[in-house]
C-alpha positions as CSV (number, residue, x, y, z in Angstrom):
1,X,0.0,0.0,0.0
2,X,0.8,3.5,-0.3
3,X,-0.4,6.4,1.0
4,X,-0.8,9.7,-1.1
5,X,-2.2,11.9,1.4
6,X,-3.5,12.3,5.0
7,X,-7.2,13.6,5.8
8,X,-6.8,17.4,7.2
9,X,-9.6,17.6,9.0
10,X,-11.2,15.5,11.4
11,X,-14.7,15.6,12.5
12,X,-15.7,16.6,16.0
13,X,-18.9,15.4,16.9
14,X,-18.5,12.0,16.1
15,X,-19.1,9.3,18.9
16,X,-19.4,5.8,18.9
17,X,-20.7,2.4,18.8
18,X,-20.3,-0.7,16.6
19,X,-21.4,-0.9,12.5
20,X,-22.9,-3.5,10.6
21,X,-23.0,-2.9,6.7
22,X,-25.4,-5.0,4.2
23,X,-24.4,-5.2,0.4
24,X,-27.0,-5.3,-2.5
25,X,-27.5,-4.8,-6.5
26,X,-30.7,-3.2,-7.2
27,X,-32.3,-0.4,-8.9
28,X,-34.2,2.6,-8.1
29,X,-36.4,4.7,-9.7
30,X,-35.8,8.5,-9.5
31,X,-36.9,11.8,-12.0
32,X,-34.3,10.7,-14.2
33,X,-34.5,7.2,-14.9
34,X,-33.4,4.6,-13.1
35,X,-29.8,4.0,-11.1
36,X,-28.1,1.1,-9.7
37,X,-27.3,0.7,-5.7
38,X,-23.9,-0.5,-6.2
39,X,-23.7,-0.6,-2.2
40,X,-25.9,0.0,1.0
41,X,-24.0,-0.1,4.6
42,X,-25.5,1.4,8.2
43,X,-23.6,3.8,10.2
44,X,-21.9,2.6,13.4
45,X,-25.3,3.8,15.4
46,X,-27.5,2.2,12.8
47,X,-29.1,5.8,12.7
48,X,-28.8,5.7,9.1
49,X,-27.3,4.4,6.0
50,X,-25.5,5.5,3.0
51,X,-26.0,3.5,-0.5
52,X,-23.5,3.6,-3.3
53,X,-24.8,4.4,-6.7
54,X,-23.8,4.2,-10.5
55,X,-24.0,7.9,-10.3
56,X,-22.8,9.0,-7.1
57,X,-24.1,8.0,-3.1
58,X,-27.2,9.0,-0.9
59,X,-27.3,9.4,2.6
60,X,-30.6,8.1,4.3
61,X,-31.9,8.5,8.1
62,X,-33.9,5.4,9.2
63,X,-36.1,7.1,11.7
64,X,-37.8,8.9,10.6
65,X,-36.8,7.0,6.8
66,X,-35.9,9.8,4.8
67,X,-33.3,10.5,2.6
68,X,-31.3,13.5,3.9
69,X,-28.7,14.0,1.3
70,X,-27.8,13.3,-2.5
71,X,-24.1,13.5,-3.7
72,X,-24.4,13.3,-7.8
73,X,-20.9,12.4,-9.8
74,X,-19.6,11.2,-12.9
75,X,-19.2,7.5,-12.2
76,X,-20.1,5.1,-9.7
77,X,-19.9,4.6,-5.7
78,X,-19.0,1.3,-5.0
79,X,-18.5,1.7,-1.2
80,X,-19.2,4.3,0.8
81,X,-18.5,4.1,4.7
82,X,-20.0,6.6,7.0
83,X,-18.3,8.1,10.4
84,X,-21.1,8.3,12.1
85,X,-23.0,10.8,11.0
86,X,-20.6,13.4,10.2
87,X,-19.4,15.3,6.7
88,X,-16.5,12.6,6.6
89,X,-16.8,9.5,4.4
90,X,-14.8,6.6,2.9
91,X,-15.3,6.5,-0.8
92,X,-14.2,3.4,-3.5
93,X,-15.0,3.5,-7.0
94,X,-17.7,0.9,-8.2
95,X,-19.9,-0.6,-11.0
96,X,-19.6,0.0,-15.0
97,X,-18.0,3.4,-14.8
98,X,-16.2,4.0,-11.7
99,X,-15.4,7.1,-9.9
100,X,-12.6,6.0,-9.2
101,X,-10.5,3.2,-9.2
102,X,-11.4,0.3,-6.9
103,X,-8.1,0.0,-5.5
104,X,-8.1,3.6,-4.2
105,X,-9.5,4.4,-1.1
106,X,-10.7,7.7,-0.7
107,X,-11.5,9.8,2.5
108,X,-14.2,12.6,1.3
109,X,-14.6,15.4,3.1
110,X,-18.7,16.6,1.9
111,X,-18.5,20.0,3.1
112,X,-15.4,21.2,0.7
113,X,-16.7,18.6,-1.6
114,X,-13.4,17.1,-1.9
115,X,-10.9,13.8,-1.0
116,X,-8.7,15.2,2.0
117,X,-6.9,12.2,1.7
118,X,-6.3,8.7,0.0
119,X,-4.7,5.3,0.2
120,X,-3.8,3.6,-2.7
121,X,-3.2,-0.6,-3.1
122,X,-2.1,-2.9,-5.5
123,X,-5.5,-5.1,-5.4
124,X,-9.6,-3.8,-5.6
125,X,-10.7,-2.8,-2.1
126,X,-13.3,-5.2,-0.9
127,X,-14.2,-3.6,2.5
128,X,-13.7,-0.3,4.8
129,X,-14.6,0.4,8.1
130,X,-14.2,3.4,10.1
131,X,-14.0,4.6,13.9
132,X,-12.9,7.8,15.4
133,X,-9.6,6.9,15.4
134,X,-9.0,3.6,12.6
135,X,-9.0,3.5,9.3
136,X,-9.3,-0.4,8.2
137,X,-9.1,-1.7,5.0
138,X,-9.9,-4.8,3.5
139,X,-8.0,-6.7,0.7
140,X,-8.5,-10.6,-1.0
141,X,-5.3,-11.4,1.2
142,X,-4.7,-8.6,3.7
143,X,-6.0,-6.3,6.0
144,X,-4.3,-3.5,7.1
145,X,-4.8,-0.2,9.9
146,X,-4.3,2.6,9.8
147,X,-4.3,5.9,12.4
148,X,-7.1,8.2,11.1
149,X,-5.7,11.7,11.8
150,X,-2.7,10.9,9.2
151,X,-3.5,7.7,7.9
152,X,-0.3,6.6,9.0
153,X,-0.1,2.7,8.6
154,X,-0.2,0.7,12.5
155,X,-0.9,-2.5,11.5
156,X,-1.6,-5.2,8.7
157,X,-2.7,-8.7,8.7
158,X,-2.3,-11.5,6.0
159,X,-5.4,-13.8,5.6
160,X,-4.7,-17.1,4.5
């Protein structure tokens, strides 16, 4: 792995608890057409969920269900991690036209509408989770951590 860049700002009014993602293809009907869910994962207090399009993400609250916010971009979302419920978000490329590429992690800021920062691997991304403080990434044959506030590399783990 290598990292390109660390995130410069962290958000403050995140706090925690545990997260538990589900993954689906589907489509959804909308003014223009219809677009396909890529992904769809909870945040860590199950509050609400953010789904990975062909054309961007959404942000949804589960209680009341609404959707609270619409990101549009040229090419697809094929993760998209929540901290909580806070402007910071981990975003891979996905579907027929990505993003970006699927071995890029990127770490989105959606107030400056931006990456703040990126970590870049030599296979596709298959999972992220984040906390307060971690960074994890998921690969076919590693996992690896890494600090949040400069995505500085602590730890990685081969699997299998």
């Amino acid at each position: 792995s290598s990292l390109v860049s660390p995130p410069s700002n962290l958000c403050a009014r995140c706090s925690g608890a545990r997260s538990s993602p589900a993954a689906m293809s589907m489509y959804l009907n909308n003014k223009d057409g219809s677009t396909e869910l890529l992904y769809l994962g909870f945040n860590q207090d199950h509050g609400c969920f953010a789904c990975g399009m062909d054309n961007g993400f959404r942000i949804y609250n589960c209680e009341p269900f609404k959707e609270t916010f619409r990101r549009a971009m040229k090419g697809g979302i094929g993760i998209v991690e929540m901290l909580f419920r806070c402007n910071l978000l981990a975003l891979v490329g996905g579907g027929r036209n990505p993003k970006f590429p699927p071995n890029i992690v990127k770490i989105w800021d959606d107030h400056q509408n931006r990456a703040i920062g990126e970590l870049m691997f030599r296979s596709e991304v298959k999972a992220v989770k984040l906390r307060r403080d971690r960074v994890v990434v998921v690969l076919l044959h590693k996992i690896y951590v890494y600090r949040f506030s400069d995505l500085k590399l602590l730890d990685q783990v081969s699997l299998g």
